[in-house]
N, C-alpha and C positions, 0 to 999 in steps of 0.2 A: 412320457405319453407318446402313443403311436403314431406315427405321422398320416394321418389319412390324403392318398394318391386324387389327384384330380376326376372326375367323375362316378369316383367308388359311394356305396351307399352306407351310412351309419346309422347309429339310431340314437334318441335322446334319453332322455331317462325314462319318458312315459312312454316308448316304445315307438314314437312318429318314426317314419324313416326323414331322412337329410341325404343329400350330394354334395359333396363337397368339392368348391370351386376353386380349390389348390391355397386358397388364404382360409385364416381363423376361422371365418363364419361361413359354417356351414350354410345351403339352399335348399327350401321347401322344395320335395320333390314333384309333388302335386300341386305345379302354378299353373292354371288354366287361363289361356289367355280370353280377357272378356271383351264382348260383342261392343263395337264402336260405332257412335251416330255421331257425325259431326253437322252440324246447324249453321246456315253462314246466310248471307244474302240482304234485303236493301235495309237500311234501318229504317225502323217504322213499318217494317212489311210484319212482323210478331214474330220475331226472332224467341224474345222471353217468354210470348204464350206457348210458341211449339216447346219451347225447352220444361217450360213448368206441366204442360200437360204429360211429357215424358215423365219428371218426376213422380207425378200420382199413380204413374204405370209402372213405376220401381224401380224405373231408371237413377242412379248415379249421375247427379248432373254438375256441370262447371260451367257456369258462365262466364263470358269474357277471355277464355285459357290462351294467353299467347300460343300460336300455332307451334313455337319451337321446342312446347313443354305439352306436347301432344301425345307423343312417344314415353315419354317419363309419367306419366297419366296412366296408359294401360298397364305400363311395368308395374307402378306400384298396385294398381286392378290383378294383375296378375299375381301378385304377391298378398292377395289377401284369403287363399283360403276359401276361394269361394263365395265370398260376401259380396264382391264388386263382381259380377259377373257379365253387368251392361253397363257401359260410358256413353255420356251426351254432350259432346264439348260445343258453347255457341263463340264461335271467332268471327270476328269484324275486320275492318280495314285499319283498324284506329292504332293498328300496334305500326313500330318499325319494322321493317325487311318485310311484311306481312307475308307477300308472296313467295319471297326465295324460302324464308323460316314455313312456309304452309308447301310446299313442293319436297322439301328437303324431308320434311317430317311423314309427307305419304310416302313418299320413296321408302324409308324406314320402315315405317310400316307394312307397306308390300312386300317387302324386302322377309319378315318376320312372318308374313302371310295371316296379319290381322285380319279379321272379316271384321269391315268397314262399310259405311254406308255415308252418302254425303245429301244433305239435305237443303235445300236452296229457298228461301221465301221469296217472294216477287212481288208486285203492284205497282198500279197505274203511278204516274207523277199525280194527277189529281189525288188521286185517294193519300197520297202518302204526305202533299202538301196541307190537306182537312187534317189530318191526325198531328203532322208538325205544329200545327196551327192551334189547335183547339189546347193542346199541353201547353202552348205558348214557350217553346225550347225550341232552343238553332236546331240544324241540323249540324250534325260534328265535321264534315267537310264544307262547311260553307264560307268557313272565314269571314271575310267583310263581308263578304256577298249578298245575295236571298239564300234561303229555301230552295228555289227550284237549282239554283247554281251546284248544288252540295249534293244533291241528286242526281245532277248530271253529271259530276266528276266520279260520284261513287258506282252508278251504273256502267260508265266505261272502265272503270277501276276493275267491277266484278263480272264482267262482259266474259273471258274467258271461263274463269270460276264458275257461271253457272251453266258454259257449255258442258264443266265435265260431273256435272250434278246425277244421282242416281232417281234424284225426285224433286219437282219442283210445283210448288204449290204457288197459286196466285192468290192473295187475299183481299184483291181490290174489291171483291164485292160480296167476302163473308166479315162477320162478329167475331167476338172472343168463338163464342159457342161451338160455331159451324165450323172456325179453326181448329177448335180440340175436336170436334168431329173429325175431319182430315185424318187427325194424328192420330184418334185412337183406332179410327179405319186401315191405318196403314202398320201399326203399332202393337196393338191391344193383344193379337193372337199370340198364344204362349209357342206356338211353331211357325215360323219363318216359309210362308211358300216358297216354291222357288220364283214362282212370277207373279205379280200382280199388276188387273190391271184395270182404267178406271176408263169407261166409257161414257163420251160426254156429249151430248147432243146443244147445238147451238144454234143461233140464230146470226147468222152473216152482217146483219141488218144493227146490230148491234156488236160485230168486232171480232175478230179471233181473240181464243182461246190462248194468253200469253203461252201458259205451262202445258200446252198440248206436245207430245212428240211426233204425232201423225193427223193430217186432217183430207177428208174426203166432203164431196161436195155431193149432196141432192137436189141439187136444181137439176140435173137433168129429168127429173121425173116429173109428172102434171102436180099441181098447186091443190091439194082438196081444200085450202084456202077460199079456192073461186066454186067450191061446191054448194050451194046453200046450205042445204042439210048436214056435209060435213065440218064445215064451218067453225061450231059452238063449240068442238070437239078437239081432243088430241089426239096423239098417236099412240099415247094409251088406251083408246077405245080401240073394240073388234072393228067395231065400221071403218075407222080411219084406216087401221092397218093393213084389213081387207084390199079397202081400196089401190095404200100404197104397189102390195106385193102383187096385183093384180095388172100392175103397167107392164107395159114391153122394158124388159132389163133390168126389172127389179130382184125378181130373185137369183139371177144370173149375176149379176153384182154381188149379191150377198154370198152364194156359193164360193167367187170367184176370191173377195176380197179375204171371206175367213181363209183359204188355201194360201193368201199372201198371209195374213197374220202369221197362220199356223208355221211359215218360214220363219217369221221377223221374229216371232216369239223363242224359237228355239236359236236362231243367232244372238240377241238379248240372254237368252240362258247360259250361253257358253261364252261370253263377256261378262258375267258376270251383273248385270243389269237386272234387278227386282222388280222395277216398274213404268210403267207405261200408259200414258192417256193417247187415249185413241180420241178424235172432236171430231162428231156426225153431225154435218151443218146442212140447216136450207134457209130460206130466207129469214122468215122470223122465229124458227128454233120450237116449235108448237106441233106441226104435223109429219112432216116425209123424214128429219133428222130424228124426235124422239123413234118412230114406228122401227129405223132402221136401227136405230142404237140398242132396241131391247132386244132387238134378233142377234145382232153379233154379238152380246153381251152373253146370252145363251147359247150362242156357237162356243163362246171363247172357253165360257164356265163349263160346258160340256168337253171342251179338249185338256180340263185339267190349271186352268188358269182363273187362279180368285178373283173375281171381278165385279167391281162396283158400277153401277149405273149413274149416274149423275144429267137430269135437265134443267140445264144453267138458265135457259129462256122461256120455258115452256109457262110460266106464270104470268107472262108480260102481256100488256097488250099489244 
């Protein structure tokens, strides 16, 4: 038998082509390497909802995958022909080395120039202690402790971690639902923009935005809170908006600030970075933050950036 030379091409009996890697078994020529989501963040924030809502999206999913069998994951993805084209790995704290084995394995993968995305869940200590609560199960770093102990060792645990996240979702105050909403919002398109980005109007008065990457304030503009007539109304109404854009500084902000996106956005492209929540707050998140977030929303969608609109306050009283 002829000896086939390291990188030369053969063929099989049904005509495939092979390369062969200098030993017996030959390698699929066409290994495409498949599109990677890795999932991480607090437990009890819905690590397994985002992961199962992936699944319904045809994602390839592995729960739990020690981070050092990360790498060994897309190889065999890449080794299927096709079939495994997206991976969705959800890793936790709970394993050993977690972090050297989760550094070591992006390395690798950078290294191999994976397209990777890393996805981060977040929520409040209350919200995550009602849900530990209501299962009636520890939290897995609490030891003797409480509850809130096991959260606060794993928050600082994953404090780094979810600085270098490409998306981070807070679920302190959505359902199962509104989570798979998120992910098929972020998810669901059969092409990958290059940015995405979700604009989020808030009310002050009620807390920043955990998962925000940028936040700008409208207090500086008048209140149509103290208007009677504008009142009953949000900033979804012509009247309210009118009113807003019609103050000293209002649309000069908005000119000024989409000319800053339009920077940040294009440095985010060239890092690499998919997405971005932008949080337009005023007091109670009802009139001057929604009015300002549908304008930039339509500045941003107009420069070529998918964007979602999101009014986290605008229902409240």
């Amino acid at each position: 038998m002829t000896q086939q030379q390291p990188g030369q091409t053969a063929r099989t009996d049904d005509g495939a082509e092979q390369v062969t890697t200098g030993t017996d078994t030959p390698q699929a020529a066409d290994t495409a390497t498949p599109e990677l989501v890795i999932i991480s963040g607090m437990s009890g924030a819905g690590r397994s909802t985002a992961a199962k809502c992936l699944e319904d999206l045809g994602w390839f999913v592995v729960d739990n995958l020690p981070p050092a069998l990360i790498p060994t994951m897309v190889e065999l993805g890449a080794r299927s022909q096709g079939n495994v084209a997206r991976i969705a790995v959800v890793v936790d704290v709970r394993g050993r080395r977690f972090f050297d084995n989760l550094r070591e394995s992006l390395t690798e993968l950078d290294a191999r120039q994976v397209r990777r995305r890393f996805v981060f869940l977040e929520s409040s200590d209350d919200a995550l202690v009602r849900r530990f609560e209501s299962v009636r199960r520890p939290h897995p770093l609490q030891g003797d402790g409480r509850i809130v102990d096991g959260i606060a060792a794993e928050r600082e645990l994953l404090r780094e971690l979810r600085g270098d996240a490409d998306l981070v979702i807070d679920t302190s105050g959505l359902n199962v639902h509104q989570l798979r909403a998120k992910m098929d919002a972020q998810f669901a398109g059969e092409e990958e923009p290059e940015l995405r980005a979700t604009v989020m109007s808030f009310g002050f008065k009620y807390g920043l935005p955990v998962d925000a990457d940028l936040v700008v304030d409208m207090r500086f503009l008048p209140n149509p809170h103290w208007v009677p007539e504008l009142r009953p109304y949000t900033g979804l109404n012509e009247e309210v908006s009118s009113y807003v854009f019609s103050q000293p500084g209002a649309k000069e902000f908005l000119d000024r600030y989409t000319e800053l996106l339009h920077m940040i956005a294009a440095g985010y492209r060239r890092e690499g970075k998919r997405y971005v929540t932008v949080a337009v707050g005023c007091t109670g998140g009802k009139h001057r933050s929604v009015a300002m977030s549908e304008k930039l929303a339509k500045r941003l969608a107009a420069d070529g950036v998918e964007t979602v609109v999101v009014h986290r306050d605008m229902g409240r009283e």
